[in-house]
ROSEPA-846268 format. One record per residue (C-alpha): residue in three letters; residue number from 1; x, y, z. Coordinates in Angstrom, 3 decimals, decimal comma, padded with zeros to 6 digits, always signed. Layout:
BEGIN
("ALA"; NUM; (X; Y; Z))
...
END
This chain:
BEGIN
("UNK"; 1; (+014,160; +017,380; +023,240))
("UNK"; 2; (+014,086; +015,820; +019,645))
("UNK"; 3; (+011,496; +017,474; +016,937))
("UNK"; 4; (+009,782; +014,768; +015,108))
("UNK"; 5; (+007,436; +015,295; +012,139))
("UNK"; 6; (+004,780; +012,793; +010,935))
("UNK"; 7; (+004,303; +012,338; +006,939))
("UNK"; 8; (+000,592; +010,922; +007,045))
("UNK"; 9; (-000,639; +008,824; +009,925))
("UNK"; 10; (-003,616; +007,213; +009,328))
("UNK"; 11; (-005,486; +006,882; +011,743))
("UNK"; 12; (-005,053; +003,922; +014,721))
("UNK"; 13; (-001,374; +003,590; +015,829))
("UNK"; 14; (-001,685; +000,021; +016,749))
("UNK"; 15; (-001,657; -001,283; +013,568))
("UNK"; 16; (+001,528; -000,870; +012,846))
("UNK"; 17; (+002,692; -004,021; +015,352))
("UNK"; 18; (-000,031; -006,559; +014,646))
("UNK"; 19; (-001,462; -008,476; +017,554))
("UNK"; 20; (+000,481; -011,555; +019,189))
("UNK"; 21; (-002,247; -014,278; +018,654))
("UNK"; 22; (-000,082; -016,962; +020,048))
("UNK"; 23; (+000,828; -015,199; +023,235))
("UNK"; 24; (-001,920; -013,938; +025,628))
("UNK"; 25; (-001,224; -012,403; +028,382))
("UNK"; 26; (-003,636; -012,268; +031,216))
("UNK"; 27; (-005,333; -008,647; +030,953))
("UNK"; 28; (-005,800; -006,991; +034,292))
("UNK"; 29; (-007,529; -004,056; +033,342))
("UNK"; 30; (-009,747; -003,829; +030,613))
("UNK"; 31; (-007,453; -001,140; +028,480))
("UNK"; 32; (-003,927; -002,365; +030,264))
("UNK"; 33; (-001,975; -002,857; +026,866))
("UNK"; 34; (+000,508; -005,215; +026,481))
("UNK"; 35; (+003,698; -005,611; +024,446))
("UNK"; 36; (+005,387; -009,612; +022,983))
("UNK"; 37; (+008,373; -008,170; +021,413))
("UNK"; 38; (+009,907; -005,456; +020,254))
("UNK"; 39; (+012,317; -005,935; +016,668))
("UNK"; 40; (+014,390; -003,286; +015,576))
("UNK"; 41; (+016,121; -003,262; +012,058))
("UNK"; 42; (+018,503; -000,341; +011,726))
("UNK"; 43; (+020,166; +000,736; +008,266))
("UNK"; 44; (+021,880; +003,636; +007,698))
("UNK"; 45; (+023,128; +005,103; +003,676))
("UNK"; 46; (+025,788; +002,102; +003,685))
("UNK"; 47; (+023,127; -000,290; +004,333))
("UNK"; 48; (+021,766; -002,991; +006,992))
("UNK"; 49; (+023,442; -002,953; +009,785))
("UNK"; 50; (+022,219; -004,957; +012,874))
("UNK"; 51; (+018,816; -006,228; +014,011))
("UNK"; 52; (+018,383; -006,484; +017,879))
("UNK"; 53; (+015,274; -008,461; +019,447))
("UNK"; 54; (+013,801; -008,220; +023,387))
("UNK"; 55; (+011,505; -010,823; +024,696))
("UNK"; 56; (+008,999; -009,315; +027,554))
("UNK"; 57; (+005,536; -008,663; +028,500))
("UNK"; 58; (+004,421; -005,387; +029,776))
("UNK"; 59; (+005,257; -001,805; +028,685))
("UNK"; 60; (+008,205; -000,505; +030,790))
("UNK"; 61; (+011,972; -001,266; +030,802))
("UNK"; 62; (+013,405; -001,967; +027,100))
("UNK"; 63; (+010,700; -000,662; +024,855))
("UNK"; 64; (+011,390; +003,100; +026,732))
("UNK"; 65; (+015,333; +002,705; +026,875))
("UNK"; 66; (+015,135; +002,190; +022,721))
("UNK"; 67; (+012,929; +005,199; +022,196))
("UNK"; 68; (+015,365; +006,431; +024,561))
("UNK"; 69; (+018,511; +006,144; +022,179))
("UNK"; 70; (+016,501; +007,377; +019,306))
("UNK"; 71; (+014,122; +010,613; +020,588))
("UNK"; 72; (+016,472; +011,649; +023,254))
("UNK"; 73; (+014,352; +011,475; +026,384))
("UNK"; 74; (+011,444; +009,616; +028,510))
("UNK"; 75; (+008,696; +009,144; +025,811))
("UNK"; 76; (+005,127; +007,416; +026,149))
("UNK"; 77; (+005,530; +003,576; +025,120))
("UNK"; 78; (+002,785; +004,116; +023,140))
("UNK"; 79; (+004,966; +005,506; +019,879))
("UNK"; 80; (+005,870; +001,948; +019,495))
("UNK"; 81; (+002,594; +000,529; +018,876))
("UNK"; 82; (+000,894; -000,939; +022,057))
("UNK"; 83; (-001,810; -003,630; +021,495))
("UNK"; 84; (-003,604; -005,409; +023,698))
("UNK"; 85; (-003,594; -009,171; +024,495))
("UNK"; 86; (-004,501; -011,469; +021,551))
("UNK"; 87; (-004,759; -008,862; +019,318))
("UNK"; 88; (-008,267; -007,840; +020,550))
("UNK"; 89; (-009,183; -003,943; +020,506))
("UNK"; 90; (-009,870; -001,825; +023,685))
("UNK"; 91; (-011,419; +001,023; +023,945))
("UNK"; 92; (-008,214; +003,412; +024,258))
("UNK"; 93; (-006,981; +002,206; +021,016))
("UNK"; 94; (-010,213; +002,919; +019,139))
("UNK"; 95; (-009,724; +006,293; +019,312))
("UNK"; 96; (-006,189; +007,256; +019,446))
("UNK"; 97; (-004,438; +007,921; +016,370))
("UNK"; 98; (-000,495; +008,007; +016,058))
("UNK"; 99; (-001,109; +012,053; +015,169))
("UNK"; 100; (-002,752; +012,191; +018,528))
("UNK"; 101; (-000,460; +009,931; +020,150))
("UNK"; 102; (+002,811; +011,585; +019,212))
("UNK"; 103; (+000,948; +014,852; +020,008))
("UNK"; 104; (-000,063; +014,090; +023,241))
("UNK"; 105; (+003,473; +012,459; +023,825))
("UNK"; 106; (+006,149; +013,930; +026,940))
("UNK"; 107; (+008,840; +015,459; +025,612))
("UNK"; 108; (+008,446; +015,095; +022,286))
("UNK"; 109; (+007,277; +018,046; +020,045))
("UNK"; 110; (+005,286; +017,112; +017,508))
("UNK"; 111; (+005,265; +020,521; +014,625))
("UNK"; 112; (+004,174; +019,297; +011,426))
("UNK"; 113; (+001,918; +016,389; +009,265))
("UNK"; 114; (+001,920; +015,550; +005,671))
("UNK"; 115; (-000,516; +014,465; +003,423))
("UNK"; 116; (+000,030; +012,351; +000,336))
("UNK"; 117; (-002,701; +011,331; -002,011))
("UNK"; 118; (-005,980; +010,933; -000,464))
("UNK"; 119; (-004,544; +013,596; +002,758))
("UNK"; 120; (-003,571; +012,927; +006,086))
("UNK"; 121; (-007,010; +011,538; +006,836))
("UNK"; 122; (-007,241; +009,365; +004,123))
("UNK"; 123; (-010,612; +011,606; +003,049))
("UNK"; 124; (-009,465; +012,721; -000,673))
("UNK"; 125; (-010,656; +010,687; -003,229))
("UNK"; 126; (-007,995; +009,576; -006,258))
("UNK"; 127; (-006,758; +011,998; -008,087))
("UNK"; 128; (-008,148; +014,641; -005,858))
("UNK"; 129; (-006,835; +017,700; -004,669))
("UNK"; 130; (-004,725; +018,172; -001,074))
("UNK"; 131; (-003,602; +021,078; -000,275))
("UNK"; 132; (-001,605; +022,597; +002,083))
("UNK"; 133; (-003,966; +023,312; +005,696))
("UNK"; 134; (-004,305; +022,912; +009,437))
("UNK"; 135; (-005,026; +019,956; +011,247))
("UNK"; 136; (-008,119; +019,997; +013,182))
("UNK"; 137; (-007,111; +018,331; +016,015))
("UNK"; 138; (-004,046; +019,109; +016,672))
("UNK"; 139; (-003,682; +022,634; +015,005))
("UNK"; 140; (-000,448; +021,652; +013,211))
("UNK"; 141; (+000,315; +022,578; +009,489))
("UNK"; 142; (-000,303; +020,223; +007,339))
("UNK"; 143; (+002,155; +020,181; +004,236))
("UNK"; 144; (+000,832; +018,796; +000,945))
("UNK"; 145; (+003,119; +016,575; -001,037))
("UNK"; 146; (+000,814; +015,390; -003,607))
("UNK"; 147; (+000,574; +017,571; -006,130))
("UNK"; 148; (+002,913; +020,088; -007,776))
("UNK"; 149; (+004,822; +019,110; -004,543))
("UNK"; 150; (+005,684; +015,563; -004,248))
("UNK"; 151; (+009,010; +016,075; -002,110))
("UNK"; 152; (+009,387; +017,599; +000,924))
("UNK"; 153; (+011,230; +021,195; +000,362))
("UNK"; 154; (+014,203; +022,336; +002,528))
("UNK"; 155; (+011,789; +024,436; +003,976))
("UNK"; 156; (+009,120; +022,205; +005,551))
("UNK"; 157; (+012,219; +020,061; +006,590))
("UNK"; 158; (+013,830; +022,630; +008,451))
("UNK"; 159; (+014,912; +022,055; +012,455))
("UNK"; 160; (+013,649; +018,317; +012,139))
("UNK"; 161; (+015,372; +014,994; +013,527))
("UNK"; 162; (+013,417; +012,280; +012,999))
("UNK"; 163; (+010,545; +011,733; +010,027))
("UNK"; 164; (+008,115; +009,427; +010,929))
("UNK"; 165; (+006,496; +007,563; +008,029))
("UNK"; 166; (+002,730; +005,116; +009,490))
("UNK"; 167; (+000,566; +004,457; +006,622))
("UNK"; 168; (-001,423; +001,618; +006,209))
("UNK"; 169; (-000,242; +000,517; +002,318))
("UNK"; 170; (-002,381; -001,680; -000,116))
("UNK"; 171; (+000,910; -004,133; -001,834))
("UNK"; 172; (+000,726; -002,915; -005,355))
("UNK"; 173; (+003,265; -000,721; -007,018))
("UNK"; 174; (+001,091; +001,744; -008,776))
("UNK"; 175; (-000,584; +002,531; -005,044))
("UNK"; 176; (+000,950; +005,823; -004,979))
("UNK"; 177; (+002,027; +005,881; -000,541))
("UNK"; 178; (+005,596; +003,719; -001,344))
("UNK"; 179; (+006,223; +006,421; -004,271))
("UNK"; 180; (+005,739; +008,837; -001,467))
("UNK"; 181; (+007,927; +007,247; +000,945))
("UNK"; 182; (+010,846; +007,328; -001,750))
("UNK"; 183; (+011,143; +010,815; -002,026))
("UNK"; 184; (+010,620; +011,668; +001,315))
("UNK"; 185; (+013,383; +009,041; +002,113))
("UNK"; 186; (+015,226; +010,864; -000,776))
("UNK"; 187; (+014,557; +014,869; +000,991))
("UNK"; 188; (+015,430; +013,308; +004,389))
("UNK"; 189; (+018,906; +011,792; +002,905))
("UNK"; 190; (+019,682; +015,114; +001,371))
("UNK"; 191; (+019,549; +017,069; +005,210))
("UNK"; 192; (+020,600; +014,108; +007,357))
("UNK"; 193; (+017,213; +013,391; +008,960))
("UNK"; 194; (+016,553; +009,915; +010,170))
("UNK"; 195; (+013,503; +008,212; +008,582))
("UNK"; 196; (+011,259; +006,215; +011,130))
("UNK"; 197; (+008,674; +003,577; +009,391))
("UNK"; 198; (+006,157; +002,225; +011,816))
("UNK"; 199; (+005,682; -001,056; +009,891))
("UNK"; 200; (+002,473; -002,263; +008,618))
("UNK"; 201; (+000,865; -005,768; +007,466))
("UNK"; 202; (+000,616; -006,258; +003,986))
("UNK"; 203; (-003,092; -006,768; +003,113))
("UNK"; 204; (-002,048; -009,048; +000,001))
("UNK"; 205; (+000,234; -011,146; +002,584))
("UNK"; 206; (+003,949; -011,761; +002,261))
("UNK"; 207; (+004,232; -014,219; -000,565))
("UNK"; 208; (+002,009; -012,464; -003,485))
("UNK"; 209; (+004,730; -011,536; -006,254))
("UNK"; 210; (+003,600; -010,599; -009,771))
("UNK"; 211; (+004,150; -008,772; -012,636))
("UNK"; 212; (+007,130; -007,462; -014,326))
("UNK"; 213; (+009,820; -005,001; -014,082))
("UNK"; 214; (+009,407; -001,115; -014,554))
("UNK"; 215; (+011,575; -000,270; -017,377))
("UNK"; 216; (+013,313; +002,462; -018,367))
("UNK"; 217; (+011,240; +004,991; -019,870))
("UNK"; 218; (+008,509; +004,163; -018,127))
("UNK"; 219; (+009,281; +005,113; -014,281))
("UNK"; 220; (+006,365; +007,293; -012,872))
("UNK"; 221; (+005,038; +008,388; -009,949))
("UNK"; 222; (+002,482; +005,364; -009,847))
("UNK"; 223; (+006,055; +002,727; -011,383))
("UNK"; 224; (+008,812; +004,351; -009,408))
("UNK"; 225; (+010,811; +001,473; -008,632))
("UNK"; 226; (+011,991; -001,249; -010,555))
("UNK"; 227; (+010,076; -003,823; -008,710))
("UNK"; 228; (+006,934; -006,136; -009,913))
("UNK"; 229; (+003,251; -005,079; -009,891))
("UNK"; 230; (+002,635; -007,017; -006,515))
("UNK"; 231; (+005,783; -007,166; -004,595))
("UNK"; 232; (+005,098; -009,427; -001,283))
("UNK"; 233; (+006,722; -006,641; +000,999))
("UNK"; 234; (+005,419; -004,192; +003,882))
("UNK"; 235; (+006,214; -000,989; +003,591))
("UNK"; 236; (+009,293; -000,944; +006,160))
("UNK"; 237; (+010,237; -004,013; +003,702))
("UNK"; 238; (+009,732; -001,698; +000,874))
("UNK"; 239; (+011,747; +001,025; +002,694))
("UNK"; 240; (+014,763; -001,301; +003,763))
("UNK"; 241; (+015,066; -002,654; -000,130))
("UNK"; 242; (+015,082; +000,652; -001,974))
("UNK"; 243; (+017,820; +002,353; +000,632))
("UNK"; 244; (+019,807; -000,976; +000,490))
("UNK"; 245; (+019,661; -001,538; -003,443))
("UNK"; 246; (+019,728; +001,708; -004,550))
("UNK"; 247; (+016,693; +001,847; -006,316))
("UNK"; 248; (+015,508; +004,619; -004,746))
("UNK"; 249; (+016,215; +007,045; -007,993))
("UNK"; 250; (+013,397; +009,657; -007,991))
("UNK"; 251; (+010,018; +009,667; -010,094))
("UNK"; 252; (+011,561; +009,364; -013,528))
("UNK"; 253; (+013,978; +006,613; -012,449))
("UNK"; 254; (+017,201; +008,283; -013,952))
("UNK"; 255; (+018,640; +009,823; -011,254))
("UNK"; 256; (+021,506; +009,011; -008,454))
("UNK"; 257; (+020,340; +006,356; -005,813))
("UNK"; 258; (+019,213; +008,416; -003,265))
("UNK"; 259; (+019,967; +007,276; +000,554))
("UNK"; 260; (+018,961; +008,002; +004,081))
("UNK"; 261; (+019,571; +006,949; +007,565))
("UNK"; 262; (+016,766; +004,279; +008,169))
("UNK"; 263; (+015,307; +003,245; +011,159))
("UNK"; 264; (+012,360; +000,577; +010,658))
("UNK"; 265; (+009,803; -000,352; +014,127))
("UNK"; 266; (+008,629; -004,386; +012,860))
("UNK"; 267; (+005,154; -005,817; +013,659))
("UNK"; 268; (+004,690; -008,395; +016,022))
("UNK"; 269; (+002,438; -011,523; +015,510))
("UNK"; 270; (+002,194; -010,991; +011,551))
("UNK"; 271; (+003,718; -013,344; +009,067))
("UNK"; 272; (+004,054; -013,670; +005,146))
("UNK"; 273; (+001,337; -016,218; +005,273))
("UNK"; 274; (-001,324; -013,917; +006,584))
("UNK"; 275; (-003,810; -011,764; +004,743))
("UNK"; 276; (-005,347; -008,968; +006,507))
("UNK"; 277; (-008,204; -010,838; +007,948))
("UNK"; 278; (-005,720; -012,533; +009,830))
("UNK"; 279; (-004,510; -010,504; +011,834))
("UNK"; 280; (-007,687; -009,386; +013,749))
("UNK"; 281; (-007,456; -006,185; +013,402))
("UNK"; 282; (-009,948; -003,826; +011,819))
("UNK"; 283; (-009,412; -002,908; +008,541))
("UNK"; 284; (-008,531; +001,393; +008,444))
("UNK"; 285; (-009,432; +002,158; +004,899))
("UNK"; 286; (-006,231; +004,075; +003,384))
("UNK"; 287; (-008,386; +005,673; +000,400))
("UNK"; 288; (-011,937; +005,906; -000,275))
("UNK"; 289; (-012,095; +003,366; -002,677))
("UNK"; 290; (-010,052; +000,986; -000,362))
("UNK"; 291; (-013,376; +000,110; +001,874))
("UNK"; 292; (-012,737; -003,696; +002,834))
("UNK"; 293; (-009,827; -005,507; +004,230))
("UNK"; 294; (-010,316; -007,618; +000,781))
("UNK"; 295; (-010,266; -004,383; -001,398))
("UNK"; 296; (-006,575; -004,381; -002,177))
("UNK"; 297; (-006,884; -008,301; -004,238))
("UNK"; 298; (-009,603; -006,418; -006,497))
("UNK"; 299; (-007,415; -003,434; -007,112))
("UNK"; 300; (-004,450; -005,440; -008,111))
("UNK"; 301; (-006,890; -007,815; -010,137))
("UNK"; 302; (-008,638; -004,953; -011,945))
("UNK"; 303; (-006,927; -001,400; -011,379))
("UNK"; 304; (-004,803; -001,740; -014,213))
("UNK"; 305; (-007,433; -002,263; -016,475))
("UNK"; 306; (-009,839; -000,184; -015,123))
("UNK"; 307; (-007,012; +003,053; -016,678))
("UNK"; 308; (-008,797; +001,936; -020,345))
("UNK"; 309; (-011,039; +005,109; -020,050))
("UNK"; 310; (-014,570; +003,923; -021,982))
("UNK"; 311; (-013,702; +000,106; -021,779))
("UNK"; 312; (-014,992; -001,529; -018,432))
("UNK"; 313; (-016,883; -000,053; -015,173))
("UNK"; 314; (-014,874; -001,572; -012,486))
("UNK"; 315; (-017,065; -000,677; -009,682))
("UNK"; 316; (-015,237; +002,410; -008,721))
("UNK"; 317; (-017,869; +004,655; -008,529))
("UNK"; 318; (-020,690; +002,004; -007,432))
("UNK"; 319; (-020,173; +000,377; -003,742))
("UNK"; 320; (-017,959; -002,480; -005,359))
("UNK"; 321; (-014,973; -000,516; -006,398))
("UNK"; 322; (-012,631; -002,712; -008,609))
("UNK"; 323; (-015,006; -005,881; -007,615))
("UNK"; 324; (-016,715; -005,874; -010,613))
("UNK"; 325; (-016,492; -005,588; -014,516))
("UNK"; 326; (-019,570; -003,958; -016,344))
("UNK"; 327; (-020,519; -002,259; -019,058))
("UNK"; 328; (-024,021; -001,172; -020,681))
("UNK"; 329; (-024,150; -003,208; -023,862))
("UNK"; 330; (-022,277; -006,678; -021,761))
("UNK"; 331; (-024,305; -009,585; -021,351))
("UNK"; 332; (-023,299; -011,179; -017,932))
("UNK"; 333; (-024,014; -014,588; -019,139))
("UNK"; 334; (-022,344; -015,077; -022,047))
("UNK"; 335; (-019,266; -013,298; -020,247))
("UNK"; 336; (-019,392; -015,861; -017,626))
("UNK"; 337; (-019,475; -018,838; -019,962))
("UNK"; 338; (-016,984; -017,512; -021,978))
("UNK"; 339; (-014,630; -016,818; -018,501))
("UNK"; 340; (-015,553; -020,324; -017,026))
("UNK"; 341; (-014,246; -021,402; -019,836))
("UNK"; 342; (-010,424; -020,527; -019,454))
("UNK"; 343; (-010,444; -022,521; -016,045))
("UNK"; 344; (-008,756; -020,023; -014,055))
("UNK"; 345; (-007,577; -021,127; -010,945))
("UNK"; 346; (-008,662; -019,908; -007,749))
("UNK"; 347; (-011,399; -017,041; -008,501))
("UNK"; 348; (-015,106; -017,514; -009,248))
("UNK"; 349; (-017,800; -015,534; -011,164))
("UNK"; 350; (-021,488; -014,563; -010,513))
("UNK"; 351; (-024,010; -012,388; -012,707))
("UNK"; 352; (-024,328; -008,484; -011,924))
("UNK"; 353; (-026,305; -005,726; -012,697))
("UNK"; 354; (-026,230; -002,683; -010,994))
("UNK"; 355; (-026,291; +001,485; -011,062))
("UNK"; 356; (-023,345; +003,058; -010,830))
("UNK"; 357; (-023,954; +006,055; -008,167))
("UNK"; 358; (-021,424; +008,065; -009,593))
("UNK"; 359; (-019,008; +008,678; -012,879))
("UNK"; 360; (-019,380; +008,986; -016,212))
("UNK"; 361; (-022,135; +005,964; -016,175))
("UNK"; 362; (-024,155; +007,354; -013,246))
("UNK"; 363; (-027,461; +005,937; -013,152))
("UNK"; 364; (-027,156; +003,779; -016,305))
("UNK"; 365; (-027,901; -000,256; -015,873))
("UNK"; 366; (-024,504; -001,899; -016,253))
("UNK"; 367; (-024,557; -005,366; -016,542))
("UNK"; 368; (-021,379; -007,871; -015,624))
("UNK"; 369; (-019,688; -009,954; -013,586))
("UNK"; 370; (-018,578; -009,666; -009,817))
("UNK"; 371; (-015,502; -012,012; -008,893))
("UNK"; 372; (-013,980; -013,521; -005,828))
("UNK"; 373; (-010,753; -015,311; -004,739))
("UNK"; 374; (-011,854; -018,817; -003,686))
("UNK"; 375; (-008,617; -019,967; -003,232))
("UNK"; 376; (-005,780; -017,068; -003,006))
("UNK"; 377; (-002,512; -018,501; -002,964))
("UNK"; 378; (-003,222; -019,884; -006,133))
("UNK"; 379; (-004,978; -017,454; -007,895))
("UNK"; 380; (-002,958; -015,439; -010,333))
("UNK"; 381; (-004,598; -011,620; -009,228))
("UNK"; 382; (-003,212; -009,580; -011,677))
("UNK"; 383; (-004,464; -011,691; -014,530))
("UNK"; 384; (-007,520; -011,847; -014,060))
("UNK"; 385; (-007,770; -008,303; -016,093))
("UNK"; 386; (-006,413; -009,322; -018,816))
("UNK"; 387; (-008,517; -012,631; -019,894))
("UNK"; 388; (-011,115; -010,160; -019,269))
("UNK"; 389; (-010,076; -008,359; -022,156))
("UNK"; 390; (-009,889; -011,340; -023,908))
("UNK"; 391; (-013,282; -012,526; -023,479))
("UNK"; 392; (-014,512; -009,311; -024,395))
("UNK"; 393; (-012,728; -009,233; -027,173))
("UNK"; 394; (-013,792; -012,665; -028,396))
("UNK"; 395; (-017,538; -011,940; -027,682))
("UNK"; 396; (-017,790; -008,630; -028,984))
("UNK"; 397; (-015,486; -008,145; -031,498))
("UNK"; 398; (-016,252; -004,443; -032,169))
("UNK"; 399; (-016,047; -003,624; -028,553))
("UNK"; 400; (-012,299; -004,463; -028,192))
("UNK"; 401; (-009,966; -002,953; -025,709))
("UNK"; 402; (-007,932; -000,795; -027,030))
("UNK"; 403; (-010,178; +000,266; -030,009))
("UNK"; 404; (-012,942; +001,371; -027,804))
("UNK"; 405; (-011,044; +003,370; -025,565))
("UNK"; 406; (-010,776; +007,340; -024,991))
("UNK"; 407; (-007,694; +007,098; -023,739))
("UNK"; 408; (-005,336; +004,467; -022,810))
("UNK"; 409; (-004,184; +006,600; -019,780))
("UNK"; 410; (-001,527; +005,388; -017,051))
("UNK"; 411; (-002,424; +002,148; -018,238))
("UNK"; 412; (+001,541; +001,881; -019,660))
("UNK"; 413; (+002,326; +003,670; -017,111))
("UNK"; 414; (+001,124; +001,400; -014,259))
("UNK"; 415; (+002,126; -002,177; -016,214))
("UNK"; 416; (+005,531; -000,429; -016,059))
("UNK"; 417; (+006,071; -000,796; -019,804))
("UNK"; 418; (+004,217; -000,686; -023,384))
("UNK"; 419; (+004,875; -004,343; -024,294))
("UNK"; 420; (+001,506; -005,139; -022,612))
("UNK"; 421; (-000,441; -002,901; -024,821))
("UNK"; 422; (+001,542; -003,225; -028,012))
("UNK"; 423; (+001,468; -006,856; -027,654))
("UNK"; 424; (-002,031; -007,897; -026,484))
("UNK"; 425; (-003,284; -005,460; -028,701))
("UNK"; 426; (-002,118; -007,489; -032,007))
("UNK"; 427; (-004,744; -010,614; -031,158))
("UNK"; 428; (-005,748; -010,153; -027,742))
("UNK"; 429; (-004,664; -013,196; -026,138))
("UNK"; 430; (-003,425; -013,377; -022,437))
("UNK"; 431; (-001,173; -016,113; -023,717))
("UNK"; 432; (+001,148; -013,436; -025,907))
("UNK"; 433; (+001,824; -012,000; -022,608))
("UNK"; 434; (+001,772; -014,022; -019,923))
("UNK"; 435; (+005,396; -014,877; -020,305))
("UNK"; 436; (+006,509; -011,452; -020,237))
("UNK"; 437; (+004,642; -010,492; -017,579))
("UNK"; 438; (+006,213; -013,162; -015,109))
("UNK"; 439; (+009,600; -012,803; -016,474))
("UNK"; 440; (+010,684; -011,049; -013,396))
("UNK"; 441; (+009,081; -012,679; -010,480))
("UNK"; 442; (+011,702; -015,437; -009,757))
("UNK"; 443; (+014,438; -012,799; -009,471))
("UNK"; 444; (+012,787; -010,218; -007,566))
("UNK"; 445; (+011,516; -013,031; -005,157))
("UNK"; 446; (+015,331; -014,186; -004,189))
("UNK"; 447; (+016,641; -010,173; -004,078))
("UNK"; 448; (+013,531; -009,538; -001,678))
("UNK"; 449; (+014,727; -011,997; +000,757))
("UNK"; 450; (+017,361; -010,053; +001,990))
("UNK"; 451; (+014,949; -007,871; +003,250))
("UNK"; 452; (+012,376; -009,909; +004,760))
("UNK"; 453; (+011,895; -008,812; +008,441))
("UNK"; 454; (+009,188; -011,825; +009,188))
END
């Protein structure tokens, strides 16, 4: 029998192999689940090795001899991510988590979770506190690595074989879950345990890339690789690249590459072109202010601005988080003129007020504008932010960025470098920038390929 211990499992296994909407199997019984295929790419510390691929329907035969090879024994099918026909939910998979799953699971013991920002249970806001506990369900010990604990010790390593990483990510680098995953890669490397990453879609699809590099200096636990703001990749993606380029160099970026035998379970059914909505499944929030399938475009398009402490209300806080930009003395109208006016391709305004339930502007009117993506794949999402700033700045002169602010915050942090502030700050003009910040994007979009799994 092989020990295996979760980090944080959020919540519905299944979603880690999308639905197979172009094969449907005829469904017998109403919760018979069904698998398409099964893709395995394996990579140890000297990189990828192989990829194997079955073709079958049903749940018996090749999906049990690979978990098999890898947990040493019989194990429910389920680990690998049953769904049923289509992509449609039954009413086993509703309620089953991958915690409960692998709990539940013959011959496989099942001793410990971990919680990263926001816990195991994705029920701790930003920021917040998570702490070492028990798991209600299961009674297992919950380890906290968020915190003053960010890597797995030794200790809550010890007697383990396989870590198994399932958490539903949002595609943006300063979403703190792929920071996670590199140092528990890095722990695992250090004691020979094999990391296992149920894959899972990217919500911003497979072809979003934007921003620029990290650079030195500025590596952090929301920057920790040298990647762009929006990278394109799932998380086993994510996983795969970091091992196999050595970027994997802890929080601060200046250490060794750290490496670790890799084992990563692909979707089926999902492909770069598809955005969450697409893949018919329900949308699992992975953080409290993550509440729509749609809510990871908004963070990427506003997130970064919205760590200007004093500057804009971006909904977080009110029941639009990061779908909005507000403030008390803005005047919606004039900021939507002004915004119309840069003809930015792909998103759209409307006119807001509204009262923030909670945070510092609790109960005060805010007026502003609310945006949406009318046409995605050629929106620019991470821009959006900025010619916010610049309208501001144009219409209120006195109410400028980075001369209003408390606190400029992660926001250098999270860009990945301080040429965005130092720079935009001279006249406030996305087009000082703009270059900069897509300097990168070619390059990373050819090294990515190599780890493309769809």
């Amino acid at each position: 029998m092989r020990r295996i211990i979760c980090v944080i499992l959020t919540i519905l296994i299944f979603l880690s192999i999308a639905g197979c909407k172009n094969s449907k199997p005829e469904i017998v019984n109403p919760v018979q689940l069904y698998f398409c295929r099964a893709d395995t790419a394996f990579q140890d510390a000297d990189g990828l090795i192989a990829a194997e691929q079955w073709e079958f329907v049903g749940w018996e035969n090749q999906v049990r001899e690979f978990l098999n090879e890898y947990l040493n024994g019989p194990i429910s099918t389920e680990l690998i991510s049953p769904f049923p026909a289509g992509g449609w939910i039954v009413e086993l998979s509703q309620k089953d988590s991958t915690v409960d799953i692998l709990y539940n699971a013959p011959d496989v013991e099942l001793v410990a979770l971990y919680g990263p920002e926001h816990g195991v249970r994705g029920d701790v806001y930003a920021g917040g506190q998570v702490v070492d506990t028990k798991d209600e369900s299961t009674g297992l010990p919950v380890y906290s690595i968020y915190g003053s604990t960010r890597k797995p010790t030794p200790e809550m390593l010890e007697g383990i074989d396989v870590m198994v990483y399932d958490i539903q990510d949002v595609g943006v680098r300063s979403y703190t879950y792929i920071s996670t995953l590199g140092l528990v890669m890095e722990a695992c490397g250090e004691k020979g345990i094999e990391v296992m990453v149920l894959d899972r879609p990217n919500p911003l699809g497979g072809n979003k890339i934007e921003g620029c590099y990290v650079e030195s200096g500025f590596h952090s636990f929301v920057s920790q690789y040298r990647i762009p703001y929006v990278y394109g990749l799932t998380p086993g993606e994510v996983a795969l690249l970091i091992n196999g380029e050595g970027l994997n160099r802890g929080q601060k970026g200046d250490q060794e590459p750290a490496k670790c035998k890799l084992t990563v379970i692909p979707m089926e059914g999902w492909n770069r072109d598809m955005l969450y909505e697409d893949t018919g499944l329900p949308w699992v929030l992975p953080s409290p202010n993550i509440p729509f399938k749609d809510s990871p475009m908004y963070y990427a398009a506003s997130g970064i601005c919205g760590e200007l402490y004093g500057f804009m209300n971006i909904g977080v806080g009110y029941t639009l988080p990061f779908q909005v930009f507000g403030a008390t003395w803005l005047d919606p109208v004039n900021l939507i003129e002004k915004l119309e006016s840069y003809e930015l391709e792909g998103v759209s305004f409307r006119t807001i007020w509204f009262k923030p339930i909670a945070g510092s502007q609790k109960g005060e009117l805010v007026g502003g504008v609310q945006f949406f993506f009318t046409a995605y794949e050629k929106a620019r999402i991470t821009e959006v932010q900025f010619y916010v700033m610049q309208a501001v700045a144009e219409l209120h002169p006195d109410k400028k960025a980075f001369e209003v602010i408390s606190g400029y915050g992660l926001f250098d942090k999270v860009c990945g470098t301080d040429y965005v502030r130092t720079t935009f700050s001279k006249g406030y003009k996305v087009a000082d920038i703009i270059d900069y910040w897509r300097k990168d994007e070619a390059s990373f979009r050819e090294l990515s390929q190599k780890y493309h799994i769809y």
